[in-house]
TIZAKE-100566 format. One record per residue: residue in three letters; x, y, z of N, C-alpha, C in turn. Coordinates in pm, whole numbers, plus 50000, padded with zeros to 5 digits. Layout:
ALAXYZXYZXYZ...
This chain:
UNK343012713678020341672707778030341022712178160UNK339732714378168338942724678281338512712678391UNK338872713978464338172701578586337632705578682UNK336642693778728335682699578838336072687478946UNK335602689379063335312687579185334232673479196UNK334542659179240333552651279214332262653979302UNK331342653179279329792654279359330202653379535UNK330482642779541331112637579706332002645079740UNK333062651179669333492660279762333142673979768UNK332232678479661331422687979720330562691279843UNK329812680779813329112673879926329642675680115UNK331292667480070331812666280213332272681580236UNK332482690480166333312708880171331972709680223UNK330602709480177329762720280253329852715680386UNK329532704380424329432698880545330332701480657UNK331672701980588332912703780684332532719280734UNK332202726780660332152744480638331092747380740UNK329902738780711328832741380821329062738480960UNK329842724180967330132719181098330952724481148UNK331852732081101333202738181146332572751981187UNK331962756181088331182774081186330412774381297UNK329622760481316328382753381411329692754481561UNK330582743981553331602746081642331992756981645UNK332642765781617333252780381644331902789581708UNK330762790481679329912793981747329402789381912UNK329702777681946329482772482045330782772882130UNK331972775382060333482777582146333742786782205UNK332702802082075332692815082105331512820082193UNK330932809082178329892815382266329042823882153UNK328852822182085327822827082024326322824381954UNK325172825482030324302813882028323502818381855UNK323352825981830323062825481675323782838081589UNK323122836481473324232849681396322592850881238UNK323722864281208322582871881149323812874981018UNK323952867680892325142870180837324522876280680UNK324982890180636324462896380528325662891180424UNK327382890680451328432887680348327942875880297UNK327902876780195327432868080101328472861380045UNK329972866280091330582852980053330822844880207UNK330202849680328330192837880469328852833980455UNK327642832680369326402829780358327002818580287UNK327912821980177328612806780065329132798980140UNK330042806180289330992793280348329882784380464UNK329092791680470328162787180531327012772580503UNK326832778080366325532768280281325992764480169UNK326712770080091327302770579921326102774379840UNK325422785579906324452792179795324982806979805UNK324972803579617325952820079574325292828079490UNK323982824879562323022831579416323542851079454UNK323802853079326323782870879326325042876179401UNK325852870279425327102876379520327262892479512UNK328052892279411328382904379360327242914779366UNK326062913179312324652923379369324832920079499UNK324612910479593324212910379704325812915279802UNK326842919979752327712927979797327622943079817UNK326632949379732326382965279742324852961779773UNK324042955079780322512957879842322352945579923UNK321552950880044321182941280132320022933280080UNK319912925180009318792915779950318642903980009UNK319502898880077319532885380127320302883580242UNK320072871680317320522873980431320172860180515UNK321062851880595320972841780632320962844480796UNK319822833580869320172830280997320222816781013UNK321522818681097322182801581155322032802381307UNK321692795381365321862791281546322872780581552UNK323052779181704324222771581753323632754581765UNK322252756481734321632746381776321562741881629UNK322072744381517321442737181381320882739581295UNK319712753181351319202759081262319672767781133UNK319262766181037320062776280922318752777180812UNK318682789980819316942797180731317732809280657UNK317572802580495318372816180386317032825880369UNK317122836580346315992842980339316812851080214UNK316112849280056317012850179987315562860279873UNK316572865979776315812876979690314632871379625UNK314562864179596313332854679499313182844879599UNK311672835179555310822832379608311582817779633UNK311522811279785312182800579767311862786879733UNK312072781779640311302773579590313012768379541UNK312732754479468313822740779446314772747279308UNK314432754879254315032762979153315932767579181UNK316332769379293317622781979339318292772079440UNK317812761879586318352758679696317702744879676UNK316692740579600316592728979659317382715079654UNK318352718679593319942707579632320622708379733UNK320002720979843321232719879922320762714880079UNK321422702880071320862697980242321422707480348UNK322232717680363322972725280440322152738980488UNK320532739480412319602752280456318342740880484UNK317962745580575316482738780614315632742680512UNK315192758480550314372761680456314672781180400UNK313802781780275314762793280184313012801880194UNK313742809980267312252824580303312282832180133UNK311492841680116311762855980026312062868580130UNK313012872780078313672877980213312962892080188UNK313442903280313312822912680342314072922180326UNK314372934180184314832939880226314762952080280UNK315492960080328315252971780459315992983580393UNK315252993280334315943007580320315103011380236UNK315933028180148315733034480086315323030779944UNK316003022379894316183014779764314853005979741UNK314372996879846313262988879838311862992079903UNK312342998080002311063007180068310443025180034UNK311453029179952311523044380010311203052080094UNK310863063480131310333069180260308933066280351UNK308013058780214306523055680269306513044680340UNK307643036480279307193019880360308133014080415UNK309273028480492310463025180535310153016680688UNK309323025380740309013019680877308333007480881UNK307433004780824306662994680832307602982380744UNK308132985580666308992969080639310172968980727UNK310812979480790311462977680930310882966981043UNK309682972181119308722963581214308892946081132UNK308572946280985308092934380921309782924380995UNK310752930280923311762926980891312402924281054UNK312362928781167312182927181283311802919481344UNK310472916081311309462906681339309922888181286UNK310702889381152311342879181135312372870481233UNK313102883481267314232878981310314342878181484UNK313562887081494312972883581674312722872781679UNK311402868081601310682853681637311842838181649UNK312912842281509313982832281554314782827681590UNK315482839181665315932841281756315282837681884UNK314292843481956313172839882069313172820382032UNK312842813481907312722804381882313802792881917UNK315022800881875315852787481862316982794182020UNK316992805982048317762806582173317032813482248UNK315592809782306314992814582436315692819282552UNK316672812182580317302817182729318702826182686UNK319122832682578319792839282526319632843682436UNK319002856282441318332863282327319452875782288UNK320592870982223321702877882164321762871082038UNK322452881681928322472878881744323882880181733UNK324382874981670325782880381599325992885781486UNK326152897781433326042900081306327272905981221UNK327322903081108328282908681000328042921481005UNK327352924780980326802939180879325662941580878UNK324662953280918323632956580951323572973881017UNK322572975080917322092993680942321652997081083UNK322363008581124321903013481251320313013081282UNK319073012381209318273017881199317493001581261UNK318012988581165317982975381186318262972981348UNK319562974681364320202972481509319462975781654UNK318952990881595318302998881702316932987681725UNK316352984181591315302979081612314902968181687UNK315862957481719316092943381725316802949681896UNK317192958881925317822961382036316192968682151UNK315212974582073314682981282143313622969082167UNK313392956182087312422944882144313332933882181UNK314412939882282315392928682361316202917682331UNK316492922182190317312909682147318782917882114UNK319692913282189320652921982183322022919082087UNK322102928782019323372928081932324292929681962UNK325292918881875327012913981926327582911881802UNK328822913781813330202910681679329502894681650UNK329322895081539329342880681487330712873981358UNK331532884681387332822881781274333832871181333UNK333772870781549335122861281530334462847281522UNK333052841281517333302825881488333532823881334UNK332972836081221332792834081077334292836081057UNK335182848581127336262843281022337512829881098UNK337452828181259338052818681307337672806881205UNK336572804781160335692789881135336452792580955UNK336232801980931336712804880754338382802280755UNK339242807980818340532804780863341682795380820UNK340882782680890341352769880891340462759280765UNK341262757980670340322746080532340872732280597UNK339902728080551339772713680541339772708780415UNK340302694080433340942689980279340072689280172UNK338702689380179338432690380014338002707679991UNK338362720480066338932733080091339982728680018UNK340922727480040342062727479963342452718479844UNK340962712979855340772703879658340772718779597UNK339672722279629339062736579591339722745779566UNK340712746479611342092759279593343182756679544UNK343532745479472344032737979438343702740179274UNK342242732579249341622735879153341682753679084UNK341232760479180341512774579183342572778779110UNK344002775079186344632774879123345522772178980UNK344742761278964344972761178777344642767778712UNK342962769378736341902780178692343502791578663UNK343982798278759344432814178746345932810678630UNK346662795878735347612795878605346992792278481UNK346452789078421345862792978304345602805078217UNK345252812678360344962826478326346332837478287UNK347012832578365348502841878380349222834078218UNK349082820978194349652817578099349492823177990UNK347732824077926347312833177829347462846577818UNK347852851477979348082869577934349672865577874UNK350432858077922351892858577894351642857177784UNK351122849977690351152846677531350342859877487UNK349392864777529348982880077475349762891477508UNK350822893377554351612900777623352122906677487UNK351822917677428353102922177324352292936977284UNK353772944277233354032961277204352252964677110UNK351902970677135350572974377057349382973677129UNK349102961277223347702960277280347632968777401UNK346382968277465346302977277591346422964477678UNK346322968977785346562965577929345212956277930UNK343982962677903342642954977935343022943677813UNK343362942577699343422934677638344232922377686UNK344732923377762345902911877815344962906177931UNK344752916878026343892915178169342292905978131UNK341542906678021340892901177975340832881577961UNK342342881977929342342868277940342452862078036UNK342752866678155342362861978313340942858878338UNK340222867278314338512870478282338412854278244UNK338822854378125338262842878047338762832378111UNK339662830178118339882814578218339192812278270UNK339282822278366338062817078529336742813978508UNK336352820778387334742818978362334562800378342UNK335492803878202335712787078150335872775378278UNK336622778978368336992772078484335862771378561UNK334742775178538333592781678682333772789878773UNK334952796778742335282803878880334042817278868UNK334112826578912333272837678992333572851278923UNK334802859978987334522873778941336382872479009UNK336792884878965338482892779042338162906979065UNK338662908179221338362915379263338812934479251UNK340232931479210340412942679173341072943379013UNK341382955378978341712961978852342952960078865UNK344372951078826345592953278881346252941078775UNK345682947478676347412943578556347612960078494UNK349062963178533349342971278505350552973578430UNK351132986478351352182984978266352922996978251UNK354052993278246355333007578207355353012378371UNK355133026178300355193038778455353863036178565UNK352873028278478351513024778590352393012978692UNK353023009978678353323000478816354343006478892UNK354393018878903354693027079032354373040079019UNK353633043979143353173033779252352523024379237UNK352073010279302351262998479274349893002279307UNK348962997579232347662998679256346833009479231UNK347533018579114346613024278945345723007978937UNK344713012778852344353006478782344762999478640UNK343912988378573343882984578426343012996978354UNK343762995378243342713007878163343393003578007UNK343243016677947343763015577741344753018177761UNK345813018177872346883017877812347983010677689UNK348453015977612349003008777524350523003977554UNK350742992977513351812982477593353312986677464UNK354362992177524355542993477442356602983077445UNK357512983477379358112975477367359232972977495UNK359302970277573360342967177683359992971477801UNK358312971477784357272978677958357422966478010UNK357752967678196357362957078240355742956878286UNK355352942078299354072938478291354132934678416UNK352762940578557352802931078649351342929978659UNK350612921778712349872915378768349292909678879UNK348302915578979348012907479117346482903979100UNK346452888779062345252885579020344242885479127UNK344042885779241342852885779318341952881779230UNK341892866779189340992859279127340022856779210UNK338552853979268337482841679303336982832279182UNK337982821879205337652808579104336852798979159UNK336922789279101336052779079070335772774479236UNK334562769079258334212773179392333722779279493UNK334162789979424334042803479559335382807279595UNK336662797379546337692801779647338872809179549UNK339442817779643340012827579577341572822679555UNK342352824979438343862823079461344152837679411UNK344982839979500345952855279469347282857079504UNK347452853479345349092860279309349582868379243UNK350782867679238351402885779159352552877479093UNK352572887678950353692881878885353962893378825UNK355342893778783355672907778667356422900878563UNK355962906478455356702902378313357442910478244UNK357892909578143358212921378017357592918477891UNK357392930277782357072930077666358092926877649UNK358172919377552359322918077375360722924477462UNK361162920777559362522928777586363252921677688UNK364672927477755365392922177829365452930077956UNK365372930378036364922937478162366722944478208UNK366612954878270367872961678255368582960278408UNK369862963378433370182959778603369072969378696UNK368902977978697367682982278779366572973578796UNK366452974078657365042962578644364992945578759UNK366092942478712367062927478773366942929478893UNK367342943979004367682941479112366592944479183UNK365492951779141363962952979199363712942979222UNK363412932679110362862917979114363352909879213UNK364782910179216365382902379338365232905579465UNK365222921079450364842923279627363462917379633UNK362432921579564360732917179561361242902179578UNK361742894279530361622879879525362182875579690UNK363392881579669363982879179856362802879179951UNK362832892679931360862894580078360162886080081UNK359372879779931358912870879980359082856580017UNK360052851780010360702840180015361192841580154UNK361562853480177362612851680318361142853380422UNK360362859580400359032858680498358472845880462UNK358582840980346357842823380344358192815480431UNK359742818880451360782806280556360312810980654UNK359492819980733359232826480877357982813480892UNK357222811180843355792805180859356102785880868UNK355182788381013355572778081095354542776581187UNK353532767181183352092763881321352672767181456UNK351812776181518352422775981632352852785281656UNK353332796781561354112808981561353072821681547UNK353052831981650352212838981671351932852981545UNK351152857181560351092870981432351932880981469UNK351642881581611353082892481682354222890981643UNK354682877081652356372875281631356232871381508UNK355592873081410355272871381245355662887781207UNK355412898681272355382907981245356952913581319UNK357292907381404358492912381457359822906181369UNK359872893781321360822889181243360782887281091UNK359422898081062359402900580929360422906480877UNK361492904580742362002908880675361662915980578UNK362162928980583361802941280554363092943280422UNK362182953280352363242961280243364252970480288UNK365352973880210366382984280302365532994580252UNK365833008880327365223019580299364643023380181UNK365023023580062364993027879958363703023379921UNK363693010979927362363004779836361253001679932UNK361353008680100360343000180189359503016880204UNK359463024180139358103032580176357063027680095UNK357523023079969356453020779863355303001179943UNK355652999879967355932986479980354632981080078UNK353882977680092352272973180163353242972380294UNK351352974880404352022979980559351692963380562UNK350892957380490350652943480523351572931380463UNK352382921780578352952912280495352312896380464UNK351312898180539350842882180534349072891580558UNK348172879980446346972883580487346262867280470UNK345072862580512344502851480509343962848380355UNK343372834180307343102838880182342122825580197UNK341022827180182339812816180134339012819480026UNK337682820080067336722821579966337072834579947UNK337592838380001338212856579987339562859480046UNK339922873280075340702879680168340102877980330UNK341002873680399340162867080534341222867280636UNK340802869080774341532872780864342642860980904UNK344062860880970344312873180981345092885080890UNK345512898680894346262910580833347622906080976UNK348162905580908349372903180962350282918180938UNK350892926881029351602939380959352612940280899UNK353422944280811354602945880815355592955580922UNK356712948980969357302956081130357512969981080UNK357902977380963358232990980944356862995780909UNK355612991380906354603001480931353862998881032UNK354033001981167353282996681239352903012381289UNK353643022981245353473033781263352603042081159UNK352203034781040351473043980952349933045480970UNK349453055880998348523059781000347353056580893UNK345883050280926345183043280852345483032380795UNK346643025080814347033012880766345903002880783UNK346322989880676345252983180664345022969880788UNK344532977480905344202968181002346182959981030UNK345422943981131346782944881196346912946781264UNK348272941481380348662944581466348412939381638UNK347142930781588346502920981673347302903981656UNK347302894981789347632884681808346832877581778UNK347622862381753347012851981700347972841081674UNK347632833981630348492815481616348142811781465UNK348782810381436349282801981274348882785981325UNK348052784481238347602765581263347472760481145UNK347762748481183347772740680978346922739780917UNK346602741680792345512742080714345302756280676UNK345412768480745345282778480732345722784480596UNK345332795480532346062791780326346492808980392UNK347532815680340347982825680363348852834380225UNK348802845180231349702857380088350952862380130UNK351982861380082352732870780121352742880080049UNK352642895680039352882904979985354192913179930UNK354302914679877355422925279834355352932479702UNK356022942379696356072955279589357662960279614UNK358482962879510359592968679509359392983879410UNK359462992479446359683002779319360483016679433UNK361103018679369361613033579417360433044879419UNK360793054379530359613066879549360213071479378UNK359313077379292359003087879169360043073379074UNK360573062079056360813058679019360513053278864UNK360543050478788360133045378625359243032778607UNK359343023078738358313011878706358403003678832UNK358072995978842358062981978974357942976478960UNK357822964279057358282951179044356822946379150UNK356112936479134354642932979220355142917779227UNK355462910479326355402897579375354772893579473UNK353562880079461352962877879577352772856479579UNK353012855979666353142835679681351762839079766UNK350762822479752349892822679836351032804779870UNK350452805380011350932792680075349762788280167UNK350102771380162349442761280288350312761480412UNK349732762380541350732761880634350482743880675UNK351762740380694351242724880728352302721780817UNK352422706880887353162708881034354642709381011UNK354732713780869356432714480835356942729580840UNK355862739380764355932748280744355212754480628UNK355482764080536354832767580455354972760680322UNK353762758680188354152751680081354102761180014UNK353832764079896353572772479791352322766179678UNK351472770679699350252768679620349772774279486UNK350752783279450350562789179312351832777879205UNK350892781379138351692772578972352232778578877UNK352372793278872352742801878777354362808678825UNK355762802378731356692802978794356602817478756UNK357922817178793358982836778869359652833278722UNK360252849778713361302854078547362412846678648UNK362832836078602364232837578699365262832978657UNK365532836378521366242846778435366842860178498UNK365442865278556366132877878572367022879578713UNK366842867578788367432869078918369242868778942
């Protein structure tokens, strides 16, 4: 049965979300911000109009000050149709966007000046004696502009993701909820799971949960089958499912909410998994379990990364440079490394300090497959850190059978 969130504690999540970024701005010192991610515009206000468009085009775009102020300046005209439920925006502009796409070459400059002219004035407005912005994301062309009439640009990422970080408890109604949303989802691919269908045909029924649930969109392509799950992270496609392929799965769901749950599971078609098969899974299952017991408030990302337990040789080239990543309305800081890649080149971020504090929702990662090997094994736990240690927040058990 699909459940929602009562009014009041919706209510109390935006509030906590606003008040909690309002503080991190004033801790960081950061007297206003200029935020284009449209999923920190959601943790911000809980307006999600257009995400997904407003992820590849700059259409919208929020300013917040340290002082209270918060003005959405959003694609359509703002009027009670789109924001006027939400006490968490003062007021909703028609926003100005800036480039090629909306201006082309004739009216690039002049909706530049326009678009300038916005954001000077409120800035000058709400921090006169500190005329600095913080921003997500913004075109050189923007930056230069806002820099050459003295308002000077700064990182605006550490109060949004410090403040995103740490949930508060009806945050973790929300992910909670989330989480059924996906076991639901994983349950129906398991019952569609059999020799004949493709891969999208199974991956589809994840789709459908979340919708049913209210959830949002998943972010990547990653139910995969047979020889596609090694290496990890081919895509879903027509592949057709045989009889004794293993099935894995890393749902990078955004459910109901806004908030994301992401886990990994591997299955089999119609079959019995073979000792190769058996002992992948167990090493994949060890990693993450034996890095679950590491997580503890208080315990730094450095020594998270130094007493990470690692695969023996064989199975640790294949295997993510990342072992712990943050997980809210999205993927969210921090990237925690794994200790045997701290040497790989372009790895995914990492490698920076920090403190584990309660409330914080966190992934452990892992992948087992041999280099040129026949298939793999994808396991991933999301956990709450709380003053005991880590819980486990996913609902969709392990084959453990096969262990």
């Amino acid at each position: 049965m699909v459940e929602a969130l009562p009014d009041a504690t919706v209510h109390r999540m935006r509030h906590h979300r606003k008040d909690r970024l309002l503080r991190m701005m004033q801790e960081l010192d950061v007297p206003t911000l200029l935020v284009y991610d449209p999923v920190s515009i959601r943790y911000a206000t809980d307006s999600r109009n257009v995400q997904v468009y407003a992820l590849n085009h700059e259409c919208r775009y929020l300013f917040m000050a340290a002082d209270g102020t918060t003005e959405l300046f959003d694609w359509v005209a703002g009027h009670g149709a789109y924001h006027g439920h939400l006490d968490t925006i003062d007021v909703v502009h028609v926003a100005r966007p800036v480039g090629f796409m909306s201006d082309g070459a004739d009216n690039f400059d002049a909706s530049l000046r326009a678009w300038a002219d916005q954001i000077e004035s409120l800035v000058r407005r709400t921090s006169p004696d500190d005329l600095r912005v913080g921003i997500d994301r913004l075109s050189h062309f923007q930056a230069v502009e806002l820099e050459r009439r003295g308002i000077r640009v700064i990182d605006g990422h550490p109060p949004i993701y410090r403040a995103r970080a740490v949930k508060g408890p009806e945050e973790l109604e929300a992910q909670r909820l989330s989480a059924k949303a996906c076991h639901d989802g994983f349950e129906r691919m398991f019952a569609a799971t059999k020799p004949g269908v493709t891969e999208s045909d199974i991956w589809a029924h994840l789709h459908a949960a979340n919708i049913e649930w209210e959830g949002e969109w998943i972010n990547a392509r990653y139910l995969l089958s047979g020889e596609k799950t090694n290496p990890w992270a081919q895509e879903t496609g027509l592949r057709v499912i045989r009889q004794g392929d293993i099935i894995g799965c890393d749902s990078d769901l955004i459910g109901p909410y806004g908030y994301a749950h992401d886990i990994s599971r591997t299955w089999m078609a119609d079959g019995t998994p073979d000792d190769r098969q058996r002992r992948l899974y167990a090493a994949c299952f060890e990693h993450v379990h034996r890095n679950m017991d590491l997580l503890e408030p208080g315990l730094s990302f450095l020594e998270l990364t130094e007493k990470g337990f690692c695969y023996p040789a064989e199975l640790a080239e294949q295997n993510f440079t990342t072992i712990f990543h943050g997980l809210g309305l999205e993927n969210e800081w921090p990237i925690i490394m794994s200790p045997d890649k701290l040497d790989v080149p372009g790895a995914y971020g990492g490698g920076y300090d920090g403190v584990l504090e309660v409330g914080m929702t966190l992934c452990i990662e892992s992948y087992a497959g041999e280099t040129g090997g026949p298939d793999g094994v994808k396991l991933e736990e999301m956990v709450l850190i709380t003053e005991t240690g880590a819980v486990p927040l996913g609902l969709t058990a392990y084959e453990e059978d096969w262990l």
